[in-house]
N, C-alpha and C positions, 0 to 999 in steps of 0.2 A: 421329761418327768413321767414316771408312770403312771394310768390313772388308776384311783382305787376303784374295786370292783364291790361295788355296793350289796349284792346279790353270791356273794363268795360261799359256797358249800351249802347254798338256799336250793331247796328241789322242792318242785311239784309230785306228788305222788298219787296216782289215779290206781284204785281196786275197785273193778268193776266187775259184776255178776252177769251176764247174758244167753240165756235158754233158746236154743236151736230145737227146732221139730226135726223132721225128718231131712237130714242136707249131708255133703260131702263138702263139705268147707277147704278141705284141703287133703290131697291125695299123695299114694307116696308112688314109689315107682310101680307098680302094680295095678294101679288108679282107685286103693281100697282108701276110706278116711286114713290118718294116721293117729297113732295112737302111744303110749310111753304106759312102764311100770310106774306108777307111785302108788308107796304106803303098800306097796305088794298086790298090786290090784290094776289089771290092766283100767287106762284111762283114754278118751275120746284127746286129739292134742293137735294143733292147727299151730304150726309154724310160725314163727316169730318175724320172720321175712314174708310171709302170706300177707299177716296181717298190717306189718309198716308198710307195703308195696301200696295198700288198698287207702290206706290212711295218705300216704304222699301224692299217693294219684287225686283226692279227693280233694286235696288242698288248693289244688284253683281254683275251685269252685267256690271261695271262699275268701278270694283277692289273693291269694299267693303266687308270687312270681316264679316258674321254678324253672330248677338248671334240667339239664340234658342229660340221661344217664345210655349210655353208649360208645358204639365202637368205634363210630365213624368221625374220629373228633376231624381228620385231616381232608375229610368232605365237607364239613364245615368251616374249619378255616379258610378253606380253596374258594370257597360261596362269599365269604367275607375279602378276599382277597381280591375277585372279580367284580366284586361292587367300586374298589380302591382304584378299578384303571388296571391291573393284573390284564395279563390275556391268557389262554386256556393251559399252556402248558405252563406259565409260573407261576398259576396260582395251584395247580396241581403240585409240580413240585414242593413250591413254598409250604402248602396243605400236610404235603408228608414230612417233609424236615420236620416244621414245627413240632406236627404229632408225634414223631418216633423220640422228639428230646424230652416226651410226656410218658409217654405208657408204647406198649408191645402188645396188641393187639387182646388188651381187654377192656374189659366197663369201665368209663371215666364219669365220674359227675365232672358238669362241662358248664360255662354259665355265656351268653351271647355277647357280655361285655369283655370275657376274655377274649371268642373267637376277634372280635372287631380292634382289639388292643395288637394282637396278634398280627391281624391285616396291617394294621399302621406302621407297625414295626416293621415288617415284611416289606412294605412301602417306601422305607425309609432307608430300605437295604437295594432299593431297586426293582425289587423282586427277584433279586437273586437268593437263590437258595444255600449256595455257596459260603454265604456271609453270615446264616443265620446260626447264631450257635448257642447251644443248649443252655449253657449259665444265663445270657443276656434273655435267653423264651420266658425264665425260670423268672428273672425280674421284671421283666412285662409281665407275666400273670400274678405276683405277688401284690403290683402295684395296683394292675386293674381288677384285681378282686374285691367288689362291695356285694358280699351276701345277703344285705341287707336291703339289695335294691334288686337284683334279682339271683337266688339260689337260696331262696329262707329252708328249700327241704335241704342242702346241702348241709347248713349251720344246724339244722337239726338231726342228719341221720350219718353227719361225715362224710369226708373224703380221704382216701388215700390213693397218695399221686408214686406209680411205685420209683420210678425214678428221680423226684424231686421231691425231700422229704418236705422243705420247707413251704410246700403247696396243702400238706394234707390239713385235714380239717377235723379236730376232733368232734364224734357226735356229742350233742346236746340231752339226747331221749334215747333210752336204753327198753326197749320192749322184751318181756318175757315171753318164754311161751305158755299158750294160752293152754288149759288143761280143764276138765271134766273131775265137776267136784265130787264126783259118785263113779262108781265100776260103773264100766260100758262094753256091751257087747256089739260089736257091728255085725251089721245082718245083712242078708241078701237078697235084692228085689229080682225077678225074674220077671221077663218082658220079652213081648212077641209084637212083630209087624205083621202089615197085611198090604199086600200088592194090591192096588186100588184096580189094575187090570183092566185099561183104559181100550184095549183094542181085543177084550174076550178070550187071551190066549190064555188062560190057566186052565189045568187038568185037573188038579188039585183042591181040597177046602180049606189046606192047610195053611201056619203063616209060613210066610217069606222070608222070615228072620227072626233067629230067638240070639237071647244074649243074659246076663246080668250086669247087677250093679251091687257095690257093697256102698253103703248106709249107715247113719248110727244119728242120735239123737242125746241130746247133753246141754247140763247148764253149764256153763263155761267161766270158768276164773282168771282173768286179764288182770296183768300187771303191767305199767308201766311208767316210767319215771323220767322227769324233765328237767333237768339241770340248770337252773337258771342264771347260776354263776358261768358257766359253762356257755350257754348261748349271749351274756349280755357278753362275756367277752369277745368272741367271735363277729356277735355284730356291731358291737366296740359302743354298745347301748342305743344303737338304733333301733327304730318301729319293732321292741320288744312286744308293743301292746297286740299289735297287728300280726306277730308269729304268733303269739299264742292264741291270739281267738280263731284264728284257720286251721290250727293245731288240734284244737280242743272241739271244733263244729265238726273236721274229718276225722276226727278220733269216735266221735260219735255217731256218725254213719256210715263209716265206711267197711263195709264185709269181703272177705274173701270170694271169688269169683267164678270159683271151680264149681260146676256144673248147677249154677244159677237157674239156666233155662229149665232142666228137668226136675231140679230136688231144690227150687227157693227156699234159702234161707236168710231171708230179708228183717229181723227181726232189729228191736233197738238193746241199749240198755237194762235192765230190769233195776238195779242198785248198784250205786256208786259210794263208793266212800273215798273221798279226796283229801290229800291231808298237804299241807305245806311244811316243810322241816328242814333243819337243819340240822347235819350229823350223817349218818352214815344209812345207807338204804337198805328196804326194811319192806320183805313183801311175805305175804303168806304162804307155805306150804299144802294148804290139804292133805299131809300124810294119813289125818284118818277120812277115808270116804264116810262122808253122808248119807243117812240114810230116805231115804222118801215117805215112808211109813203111811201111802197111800195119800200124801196130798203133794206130792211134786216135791221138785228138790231146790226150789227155791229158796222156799221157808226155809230148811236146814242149815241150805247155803250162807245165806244171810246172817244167822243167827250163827254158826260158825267160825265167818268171817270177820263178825263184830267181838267177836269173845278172843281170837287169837290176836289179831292187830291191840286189845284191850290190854290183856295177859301181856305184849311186847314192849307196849309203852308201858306196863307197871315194871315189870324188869331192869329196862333201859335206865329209869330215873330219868335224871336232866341232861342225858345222853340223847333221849329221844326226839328234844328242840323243835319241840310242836308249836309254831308258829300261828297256825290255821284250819281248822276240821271242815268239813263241809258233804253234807250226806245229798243224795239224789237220790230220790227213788220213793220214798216217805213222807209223810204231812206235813213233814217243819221246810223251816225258810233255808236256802234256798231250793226253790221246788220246777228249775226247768236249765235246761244248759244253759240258756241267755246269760242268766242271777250268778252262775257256776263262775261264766266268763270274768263278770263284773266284780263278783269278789276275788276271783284268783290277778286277775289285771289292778287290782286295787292293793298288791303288795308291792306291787313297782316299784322305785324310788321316784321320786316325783323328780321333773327337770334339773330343779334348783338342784336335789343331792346328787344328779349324777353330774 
C-alpha cells in the first residue's frame, strides 16, 4: 500500500536580503565578481552552486550526516572491500566494476552505507569481479540507500546516477541565483608588495609586485525553496525535524569562500521573510533597481520586497496557499533563527498522521 504523503505540494520558501561590503563572493573565469543584466542594469550575482556548496558544507556542523560528492567512488568501494577479507588486487578490481556499472568518471554523490552494501555483495561473489553485474550493483544500492541515516544533503540537493536511472534522487531545495537589488558597478583595487629583503640584496625602493583585484559591494536578494513533499518522500518521513534545522542553521551562515582572506565577506542575514505554501513557487524579481537615496539600500530593499511578495499574494487569490508567514529581521515574534526553526518544524505532521 502506498503511503500518503502528508506534506504533498507544502514548500518552505525563504526571501532573504543580505548586504556585502567590499567582497568577491564569487568570480567568473577572469576572477572579477560575477554579475547578470536585470531590469536593464547590470547587477552584483553570486552563483547558485557557490552558494548551496557553502550551505551543504556547513551542514555538519549542525549533526548532518553527509554523502561523498566525488570521482573516486571505486577507491572507496576497494577500502570497503579490504575491510570484508578482499586482498589488494580484488578489492581493486571489484572497486572498479562496481564503479564503472555507476557513473564514467564523474561526480557522484556517494553515501558509506552503499560503499559497505557494495563490499558484502562483492563478498558474496568471492570477490570476483567477473560475477558482479551492473542490474544486481543497481539493487544493492537501491536497497542500502537510507538518506535519512546518512546523505540528508543528497535528499536535499539530488542525485543523478547517469547509468542507473533508478538510483537518482530528486532534489528537495531549489536555490536561486542570488542578485543585487540595485545597479552595481565592480571596481578595481590595486595592490603592491614589498620584499621584506632579509639578506640586504635590493637596489631598488620599489615594490616587488603589483597586481589588482576587481570588487564590488551589494545588498543581495536570495531565494530559495524547500520542498517538503518532496524530501518527506525521499526520506520516506524520517528525522524530517533534524534535515531541516541543519538546513535552515547552514543556510544561515554559510558564505561563499572566494577570496575570504583578503576581501571578508562575513556578514549574516539582514531580513527574512519566510513563508510556508502550498501551490506553485513564487520568488521575486527586482526588475526595478532600488534606489539608495543616501541611506543604504537596505531600507529600499526591504520595503520592495514586502510590496511585491504582497502584490503576488493579492493576485494569486487562494492559489497563493499560504499556510505560514514568518518575518526575521524586525521587532515582532519570531525574532532569532532558533524561534524560525521551531515554527517552521512545528508544520510537520505529528507521528500519529504520518
Amino acid at each position: 500500500m502506498t503511503q500518503t504523503n502528508p506534506l504533498k505540494n507544502t514548500r518552505i520558501e525563504f526571501h532573504i536580503l543580505q548586504s556585502f561590503p567590499v567582497t568577491c563572493l564569487n568570480r567568473d573565469d577572469v576572477g572579477a565578481p560575477k554579475t547578470a543584466i536585470v531590469g536593464g542594469v547590470a547587477r552584483a550575482r553570486v552563483s547558485s552552486q557557490a552558494w548551496k556548496r557553502s550551505v551543504r558544507l556547513a551542514m555538519q556542523e549542525y549533526g548532518a550526516k553527509l554523502g561523498l560528492r566525488t570521482k573516486h567512488i571505486a577507491e572507496l568501494i576497494a577500502k570497503a572491500c579490504l575491510e570484508k577479507g578482499a586482498n589488494d588486487d580484488q578489492a581493486k578490481t571489484c572497486g572498479e566494476s562496481i564503479a564503472s556499472h555507476l557513473s564514467k568518471d564523474t561526480l557522484l554523490f556517494f553515501t558509506e552505507t552503499e560503499a559497505q552494501a557494495f563490499a558484502d555483495y562483492a563478498s558474496q561473489q568471492s570477490f570476483d569481479a567477473s560475477k558482479l553485474k551492473d542490474k544486481e550493483t543497481h539493487k544493492v544500492a537501491k536497497k542500502a540507500l537510507n538518506l535519512a541515516v546518512d546523505g540528508i544533503d543528497i535528499a536535499l540537493f539530488g542525485r543523478m546516477v547517469a547509468q542507473a536511472a533508478e538510483l537518482n534522487v530528486e532534489a528537495a531545495c531549489s536555490f536561486a541565483h542570488a542578485i543585487s537589488t540595485h545597479k552595481v558597478a565592480n571596481e578595481v583595487e590595486f595592490f603592491t608588495a614589498v620584499d621584506d629583503d632579509p639578506m640586504g640584496l635590493r637596489e631598488d625602493s620599489g615594490s616587488a609586485h603589483m597586481g589588482s583585484l576587481e570588487f564590488n559591494s551589494a545588498t543581495y536578494y536570495r531565494y530559495v525553496s524547500l520542498d517538503l513533499g518532496q524530501l518527506y518522500q525521499t526520506l520516506k518521513g524520517q528525522n524530517m525535524a533534524g534535515a531541516i534545522e541543519s538546513f535552515v542553521k547552514a543556510l544561515y551562515v554559510a558564505v561563499p569562500t572566494a577570496r575570504q582572506t583578503t576581501m571578508t565577506g562575513l556578514s549574516s542575514w539582514d531580513y527574512a521573510k519566510v513563508l510556508v505554501r502550498k501551490g506553485q513557487a513564487l520568488q521575486a524579481s527586482f526588475d526595478n533597481p532600488v534606489k539608495a537615496k543616501g541611506n543604504g539600500y537596505l531600507e529600499p530593499s526591504i520595503a520592495a520586497l514586502k510590496a511585491d511578495l504582497a502584490k503576488k499574494e493579492q493576485m494569486a487569490g487562494s492559489l497563493f496557499g499560504k499556510i505560514a508567514e514568518i518575518e526575521l529581521g524586525n521587532d515582532k515574534q519570531p525574532n532569532n533563527i532558533d524561534d524560525l526553526i521551531a515554527l517552521l518544524v512545528s508544520q510537520l505532521p505529528t507521528p500519529t498522521q504520518e
